[in-house]
C-alpha angles and dihedrals in degrees: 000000000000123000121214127197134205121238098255087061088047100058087034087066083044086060096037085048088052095038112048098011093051095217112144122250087235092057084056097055089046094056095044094056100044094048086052084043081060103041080052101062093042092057101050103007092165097055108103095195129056116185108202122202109207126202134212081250144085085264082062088059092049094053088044084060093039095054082044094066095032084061081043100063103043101276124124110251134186136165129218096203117205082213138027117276090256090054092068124104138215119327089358088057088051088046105050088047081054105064091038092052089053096050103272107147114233135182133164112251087224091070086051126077127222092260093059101041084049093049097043085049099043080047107041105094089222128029121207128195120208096143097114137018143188091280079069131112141171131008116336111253140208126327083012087062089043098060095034094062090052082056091083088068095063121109085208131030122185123185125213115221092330124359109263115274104025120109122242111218095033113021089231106146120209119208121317112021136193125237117203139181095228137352127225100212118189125229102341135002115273114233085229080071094055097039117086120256088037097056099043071070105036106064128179106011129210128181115227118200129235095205107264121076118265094231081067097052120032128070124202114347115229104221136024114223115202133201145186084267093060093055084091100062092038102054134102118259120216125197107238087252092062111134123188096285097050086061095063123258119232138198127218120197112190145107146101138167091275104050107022094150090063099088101027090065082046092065104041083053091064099045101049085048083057104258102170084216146018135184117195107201103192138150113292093242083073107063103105097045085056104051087042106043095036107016091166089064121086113249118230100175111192138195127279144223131168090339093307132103106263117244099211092063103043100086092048085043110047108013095078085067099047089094092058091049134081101189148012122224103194127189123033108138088343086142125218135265130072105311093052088045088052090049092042090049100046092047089050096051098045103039108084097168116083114313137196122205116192137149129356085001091069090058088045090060090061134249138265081316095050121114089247095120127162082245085068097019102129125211092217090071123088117185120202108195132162120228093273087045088049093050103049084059099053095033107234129099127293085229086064095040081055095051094050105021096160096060091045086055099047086045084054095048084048095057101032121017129268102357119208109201107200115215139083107339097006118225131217116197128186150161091289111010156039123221136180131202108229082191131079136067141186084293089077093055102101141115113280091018090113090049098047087055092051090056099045080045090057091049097070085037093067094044081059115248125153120278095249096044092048091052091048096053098047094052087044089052094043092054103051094041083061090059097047106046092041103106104118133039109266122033127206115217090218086067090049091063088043085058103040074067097050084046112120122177 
C-alpha cells in the first residue's frame, strides 16, 4: 500500500519539522533541492544542461538549490525566475542569492519574449518546474501561464514536489496545466499525483527526502493507493478442505435482446475469480447461449417481455435461491424502462446481503431525484459507475465528475454505500476511507470490460469480504489481468476474464 497525503499535511510536518525538531526552514529547503539535484542526475545522468523555472514560492526556493548543485557538480544550470531576484521572500529569497552568488545564471521571465523563453526551453536538455508548490491554489496566473505553455516545446519536463497547475489534495487541474515526464515529490506523495486528472501530468514519480524521516513527521494519510503487489495480502484464503460453497455463490441478474453478452461475461468474471458458485438469472430467450457460452454456470432462465426480463416473475423466480447465495451482482445488460426498473427496484428492496449495482441498474435506481438519500444509503451496496453513470446519479455532467473525480466518489459513497468511480486510477470511497488502484490502462477500455469487473467484484462478495476490500481486489485483479493479457490491439473481454484466471502473485 502507498499512502498519499494532501498539501495542508504536508506543510503541517514542515512546521512541525521547524517547531519541535528544531531544524530551520532553510535546511529544509537545502535537503529538498539537493536530493532533487540528485534525482536529477540519476534520471538523465548524460544531459549537460538543466533549465530551471522558478516560481514566487517556496517551490521556487527549492529549484534555485537544486540548479545550485547541478552547477556544483559540473552541469550546466540556468533559471528562468516569475519575479525579479529582490521580489523573493524568506528562504526562497536565501535560496535563490545563493545560486547567483555561486554562478547560476538567473533572469525574470518578464525581461525575456516569447521567442527567446521558447528557444532556451526547445533547446535545455532538462527542463525543471518549480513554478508552483503544495502551498498552491487556484488557476495558475501571468508570467506562471506564460512559461508553462513553452513548456510543450521541451524535450524533458521534469516536475518539484506536483506539476504546476494540478491541485494537491484533489488532482483537479484550473486553467493552463503543466504535463511532465516525471515528477520529484518531497517527503511523501501528494494525493493530487494519484487522482485523475493530476497523475495523467505528473509521470514517474519519485519521493525526495527533507531530512527527517516522514514517520516523524506526517499524521493520517488521506488516501490508500493500491497495486498488483498488494493482491497477496487481499485475497481470500481457503482451508484445503474448501469445497464450492465454501468459496461463496453468487447471483447475477442481467440481460436483455439487446445485450445478451452482459451477464454472461459476468459470470465468467466470478468463476475465474474463483466464485464456488454462480447462478446466472437471465431472460428465457437466453438459455442456449448460456449453456452453451458458460456451461459451468447455473441457469435461472427467467421470463420474458418485449425483450426485457418480466417484473411479475422475477420473485417466484429468483427469491427460492436467495438462502444459497451470498451476494447479488444487478445489472449487466438488465435494460432500461419500466420492466428492468421494476426488477432493479424490487431486487434492491428485498436483498439485504451484499449487493453490487452496476449498468443499466444503476439507471434503473434512479438519478440526483431519486429516493436514494445518506439517511438510507446502505453500507452492503457497492456501485460501480463510469463518469457518464456517475454523473446521471448526481446529476451534473460527466465532464465535471471527470474533473473532480475524488469528490464525485466521496458524494456516491454519501448517497449509496461503498462507491467504486471507473476511469484512470480508479477510486474506491466509503464510509471511512478513501482508496486508489495504482493498476489498470486503456487496455482495459473495451466493450464488456465493466461487466467482467463486476463479476469478478461479486466473486469476493459472496466469499464474504467486506464491501471496500472486495472492491479493492477486483479492481486490483482487473487491472493486472489487463496488463498481463495486453499483448495485442484489441482485446476481447472474454480473454480478460480468461487472464484474471492465469493471474499469480
Amino acid at each position: 500500500m502507498k499512502k498519499f497525503y494532501s498539501g495542508s499535511s504536508v506543510r503541517e510536518a514542515d512546521k512541525k519539522a521547524i517547531e519541535k525538531f528544531r531544524v530551520p526552514g532553510i535546511s529544509l529547503m537545502e535537503n529538498a533541492g539537493r536530493g532533487a539535484a540528485e534525482a536529477l542526475l540519476r534520471r538523465f545522468p548524460d544531459t549537460r544542461g538543466f533549465t530551471f523555472l522558478c516560481g514566487p514560492g517556496n517551490n521556487g526556493g527549492d529549484g534555485f538549490i537544486a540548479a545550485r548543485h547541478i552547477g556544483l557538480w559540473g552541469r550546466e544550470a540556468s533559471v528562468i525566475s516569475t519575479v525579479s531576484l529582490d521580489k523573493y521572500k524568506n528562504d526562497a529569497a536565501s535560496a535563490a542569492i545563493s545560486a547567483k552568488n555561486c554562478g547560476v545564471s538567473i533572469v525574470c521571465s518578464k525581461d525575456m519574449k516569447d521567442e527567446d523563453i521558447a528557444y532556451r526551453l526547445r533547446t535545455a536538455g532538462v527542463v525543471v518546474d518549480a513554478l508552483l508548490g503544495t502551498g498552491s491554489s487556484g488557476a495558475p496566473r501571468g508570467e506562471v501561464v506564460r512559461l508553462i505553455e513553452h513548456c510543450r516545446e521541451a524535450a524533458h519536463v521534469v516536475s518539484l514536489d506536483i506539476p504546476s497547475g494540478v491541485d494537491p489534495d484533489s488532482g483537479e487541474t484550473y486553467g493552463t496545466v503543466l504535463t511532465a515526464g516525471a515528477t520529484i515529490t518531497f517527503l511523501a506523495e501528494k494525493v493530487g499525483l494519484a487522482v485523475s486528472p493530476g497523475c495523467l501530468h505528473s509521470g514517474e514519480i519519485e519521493v525526495c527526502g527533507i531530512g527527517i524521516r516522514p514517520d516523524l513527521l506526517l499524521g493520517d494519510h488521506q488516501l490508500t493507493g493500491y497495486d498488483a503487489s498488494d493482491i497477496p495480502a487481499l485475497r481470500p484464503r481457503f482451508p484445503k478442505d474448501a469445497h464450492k460453497g465454501t468459496r461463496g455463490a453468487l447471483l447475477v441478474v442481467g440481460g436483455s435482446e439487446t445485450f445478451r453478452g452482459a451477464p454472461l461475461l459476468a459470470g465468467m468474471g466470478a468463476l475465474r475469480a474463483g466464485c464456488g458458485l454462480v447462478f446466472l438469472a437471465v431472460p428465457d430467450f437466453m438459455a442456449a447461449d448460456v449453456s452453451s457460452f458458460l456451461p459451468e454456470a447455473i441457469l435461472l432462465p427467467l421470463p420474458s417481455k418485449g425483450g426485457v426480463i418480466r417484473y411479475r416473475t422475477v420473485e417466484k423466480a429468483i427469491s427460492p435461491w436467495f438462502d444459497k447465495c451470498g451476494a447479488i451482482v444487478l445489472g449487466p445488460g438488465i435494460g432500461r424502462g419500466l420492466e428492468p426498473e421494476l426488477v432493479t427496484n424490487w431486487i434492491r428492496d428485498e436483498w439485504k446481503k451484499p449487493l453490487l449495482i452496476d449498468a443499466d441498474a444503476l439507471h434503473n435506481i434512479g438519478g440526483a431525484d431519486s429516493k436514494e438519500t445518506p439517511h438510507n444509503r446502505r453500507d452492503s451496496v457497492v456501485i460501480t459507475p463510469h463518469e457518464g453513470e456517475a454523473a446521471f446519479l448526481l446529476g451534473t455532467s460527466a465532464k465535471k465528475v471527470a474533473a473532480n473525480r475524488m469528490a464525485s466518489c466521496a458524494d456516491l459513497s454519501k448517497k449509496f454505500g461503498t462507491a467504486l468511480l471507473k476511469g484512470p486510477h480508479t477510486l474506491i470511497c466509503s464510509a471511512t476511507e478513501r482508496r486508489v488502484i495504482l493498476e489498470g490502462g486503456p487496455e482495459l477500455a473495451v466493450p464488456g470490460s465493466g461487466d467482467v469487473l463486476s463479476g469478478v467484484i461479486g466473486a469476493f462478495l459472496a466469499s464474504g469480504m467486506g464491501c471496500a476490500d472486495a472492491a479493492t481486489l477486483g479492481a486490483l485483479l482487473h487491472g493486472a489481468s489487463g496488463r498481463l493479457c495486453a499483448r495485442k490491439e484489441g482485446i476481447l473481454a472474454r480473454e480478460l476474464a480468461d487472464c484474471i484466471g492465469l493471474w499469480r502473485e
